[in-house]
N, C-alpha and C positions, 0 to 999 in steps of 0.2 A: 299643257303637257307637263307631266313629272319625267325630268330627263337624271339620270347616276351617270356620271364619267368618270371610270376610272377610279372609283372610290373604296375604299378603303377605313375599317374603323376598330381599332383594339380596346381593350382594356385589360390591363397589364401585362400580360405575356400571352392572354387571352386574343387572338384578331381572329373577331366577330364577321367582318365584311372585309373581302380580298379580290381590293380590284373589277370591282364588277361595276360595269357600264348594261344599262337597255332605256326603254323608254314607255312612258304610261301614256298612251294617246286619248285624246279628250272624246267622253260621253263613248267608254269602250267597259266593259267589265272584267277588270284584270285581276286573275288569280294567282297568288305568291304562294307557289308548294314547294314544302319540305320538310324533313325532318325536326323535332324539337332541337334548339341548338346550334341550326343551321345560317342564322344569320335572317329569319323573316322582321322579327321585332326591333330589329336596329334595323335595319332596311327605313322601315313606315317609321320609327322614331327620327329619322334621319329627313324624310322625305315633311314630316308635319316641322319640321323645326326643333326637336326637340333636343335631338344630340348633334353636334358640330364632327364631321368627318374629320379624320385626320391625313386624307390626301384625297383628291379630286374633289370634283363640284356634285352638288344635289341641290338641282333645280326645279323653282316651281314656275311653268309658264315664264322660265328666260330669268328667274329672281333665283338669288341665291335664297336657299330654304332659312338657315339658321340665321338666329337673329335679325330675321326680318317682319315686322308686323305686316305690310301688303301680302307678301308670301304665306304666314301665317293666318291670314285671317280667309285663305282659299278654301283652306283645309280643316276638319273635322277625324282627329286622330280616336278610336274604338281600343280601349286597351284589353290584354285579354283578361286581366283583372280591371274592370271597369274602378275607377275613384272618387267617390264620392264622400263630399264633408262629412265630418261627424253628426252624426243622430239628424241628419238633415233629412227633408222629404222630398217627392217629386218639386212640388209648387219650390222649396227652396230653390233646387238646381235650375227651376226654371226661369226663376228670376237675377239667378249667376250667368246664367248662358246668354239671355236677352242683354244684357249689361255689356257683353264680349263680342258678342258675333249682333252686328246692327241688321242684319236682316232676317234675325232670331224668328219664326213665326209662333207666338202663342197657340193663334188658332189649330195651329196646324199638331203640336204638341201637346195641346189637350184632347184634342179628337183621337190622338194616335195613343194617347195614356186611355181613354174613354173604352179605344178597340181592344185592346192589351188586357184590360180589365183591370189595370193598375191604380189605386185608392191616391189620389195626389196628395193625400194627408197624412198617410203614413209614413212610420220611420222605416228608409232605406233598409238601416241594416238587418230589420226584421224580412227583407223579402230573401227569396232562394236564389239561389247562381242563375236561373235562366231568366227570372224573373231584375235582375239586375242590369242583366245584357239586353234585356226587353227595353230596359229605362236608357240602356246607354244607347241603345240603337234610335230610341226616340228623339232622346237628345239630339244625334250626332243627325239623324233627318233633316230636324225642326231648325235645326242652325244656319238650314239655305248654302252649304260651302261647296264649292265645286267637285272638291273633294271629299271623299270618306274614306279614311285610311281605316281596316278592321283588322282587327288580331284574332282570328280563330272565332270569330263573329256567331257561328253555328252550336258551337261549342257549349253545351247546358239547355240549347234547343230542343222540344221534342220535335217529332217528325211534321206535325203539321204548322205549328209555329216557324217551324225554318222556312216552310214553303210559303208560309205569307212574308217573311220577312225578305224574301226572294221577288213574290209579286210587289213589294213596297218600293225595293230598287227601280224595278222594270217600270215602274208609275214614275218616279220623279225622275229616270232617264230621259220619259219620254215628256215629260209635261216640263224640266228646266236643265236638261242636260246635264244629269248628275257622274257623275266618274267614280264608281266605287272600284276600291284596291282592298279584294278579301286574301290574306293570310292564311295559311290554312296546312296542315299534315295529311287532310283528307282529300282526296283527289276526286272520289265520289260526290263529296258536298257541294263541287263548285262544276260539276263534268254540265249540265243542265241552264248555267249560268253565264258563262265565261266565252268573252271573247278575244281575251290575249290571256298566254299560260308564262309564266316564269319558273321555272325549275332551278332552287337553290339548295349546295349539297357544301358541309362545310365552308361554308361564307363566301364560298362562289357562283355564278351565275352558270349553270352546265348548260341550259337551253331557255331561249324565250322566243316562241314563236306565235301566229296569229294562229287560231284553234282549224278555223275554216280550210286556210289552206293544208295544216297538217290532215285531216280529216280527208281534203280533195286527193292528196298524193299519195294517200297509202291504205291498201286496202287487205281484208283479211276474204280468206275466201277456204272453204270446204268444198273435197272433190275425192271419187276414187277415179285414177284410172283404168282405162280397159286394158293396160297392158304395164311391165314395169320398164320396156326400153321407151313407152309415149310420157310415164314420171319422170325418167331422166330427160327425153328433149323437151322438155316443157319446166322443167328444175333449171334447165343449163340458160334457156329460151328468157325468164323470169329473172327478175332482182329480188331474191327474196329475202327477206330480212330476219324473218323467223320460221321455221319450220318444226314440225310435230307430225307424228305418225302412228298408229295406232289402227293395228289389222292394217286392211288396206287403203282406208281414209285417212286421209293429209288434212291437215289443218295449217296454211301458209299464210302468213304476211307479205304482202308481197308491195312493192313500190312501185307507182304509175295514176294514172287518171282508171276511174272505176270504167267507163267506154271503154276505155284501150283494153283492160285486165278481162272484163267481159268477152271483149270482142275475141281473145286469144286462146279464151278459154271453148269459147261457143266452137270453135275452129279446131280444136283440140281431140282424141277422141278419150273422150271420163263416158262413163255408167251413169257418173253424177255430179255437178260443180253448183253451188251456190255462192255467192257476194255475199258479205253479211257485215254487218255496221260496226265498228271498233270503238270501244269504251274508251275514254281520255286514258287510265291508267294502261290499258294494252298499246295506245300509241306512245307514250313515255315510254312504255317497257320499249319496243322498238326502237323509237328513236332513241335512247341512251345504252342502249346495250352496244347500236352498233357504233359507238364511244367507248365501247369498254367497261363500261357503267353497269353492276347490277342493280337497276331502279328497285326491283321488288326488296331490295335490303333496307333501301334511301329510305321506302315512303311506308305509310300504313294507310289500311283502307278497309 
């Protein structure tokens, strides 16, 4: 587990991360959303070892992160400008990474350069941005770390290339329990993925919940009713958390188990109600709005 307590991290009059405590629980797929600026890339620099907080702890599995090589060597940090030596080639970096991480798998990193259709002979800097993040992702695979910290991972992907690099995670989750931490401004990239969400909004932590359960508690539902005194006892009856109106169809958010929401609706007298599924970015909107929070400002999608 990657645990932040209370942490905290500036750079000169700059504070980056404010106070923010949650936790990465192991073999989970945990999405870090928010805006550019917002504190994601000191977060994961923080969490691989790379920058030292300036108040509270950033643990890996009960080790202090910075400055520690056990702690260090869990983890596999994805920058979102990937770094690579000068004028080096795959075969170079691969033979840097085998040197670092002792459970480095060759095998495994050349079959994934062989997929990728990546030349191990060529120079780096002649490949394109997605084609870069292609190598750093292979890399950061083939390393064997428990962890994979990613910066905007998606980022220079086309559409089908992300989805295999989505099915690559879902493969070494389940074959050595891998824990990837994607990064990300895009809420759609990771909605399909993700099984714990952290919402960071100026270098604070505004929400981190498990996806599942947000999904179980709150439901979006389309209805007219047959009357407007059955929309008011059934408005007052409801916790709703967002509402929309247009003619006579409602379009509500409403807060509960989808049985109970059903069941009150079926009981109800509408023309017409349906349930219908909430996008990760529609339950952020909800849940942060009723914070105060306009989310559709925070985020891009």
């Amino acid at each position: 587990m990657i645990e932040l307590k209370n942490t905290s991290k500036s750079f000169g009059r700059v504070e980056a991360v404010k106070n923010v405590s949650f936790r990465i629980r192991e073999e989970n797929v945990f999405g870090l959303i928010g805006t550019n600026g917002a504190g994601k890339s000191t977060v994961l620099r923080m969490a691989a070892g790379v920058l030292k907080p300036d108040e509270g702890l950033v643990l890996v599995d009960g080790m202090n992160a910075y400055d520690n090589t056990d702690a260090k060597k869990r983890c596999f940090f994805i920058a979102d400008e990937p770094y690579f030596f000068a004028h080096a080639t795959p075969r170079d970096m691969e033979r840097y990474y085998s040197s670092v991480y002792e459970k480095f798998s060759r095998e495994a990193y050349y079959m994934y350069l062989a997929s990728f259709g990546l030349d191990s002979r060529r120079k780096i800097e002649s490949f394109s941005k997605g084609m870069k993040k292609q190598l750093a992702l292979i890399c950061g695979i083939s390393s064997q770390t428990k962890y994979l910290l990613c910066d905007e991972t998606f980022d220079g992907l086309d559409p089908v290339m992300r989805q295999g690099v989505k099915s690559i995670f879902a493969q070494e989750m389940e074959r050595r329990g891998l824990t990837p931490v994607i990064a990300s401004h895009n809420l759609r990239e990771l909605e399909d993925i993700c099984d714990h969400v952290g919402l960071l909004h100026q270098g604070g932590i505004l929400l981190s919940r498990q996806l599942d359960e947000m999904k179980c508690n709150i439901q979006k539902v389309q209805c007219v009713f047959a009357s407007e005194e059955e929309a008011k006892r059934m408005l007052s009856a409801l916790t709703v958390v967002r509402q929309e109106k247009r003619g006579s169809l409602y379009t509500l958010t409403v807060r509960g188990e989808r049985d109970e929401v059903i069941a009150m609706f079926a009981a109800a007298e509408t023309h017409f109600y349906e349930v219908l599924p909430l996008s990760l970015e529609e339950i952020f909107i909800s849940e942060t709005e009723v914070e105060g929070y306009d989310v559709k400002k925070l985020l891009l999608g």
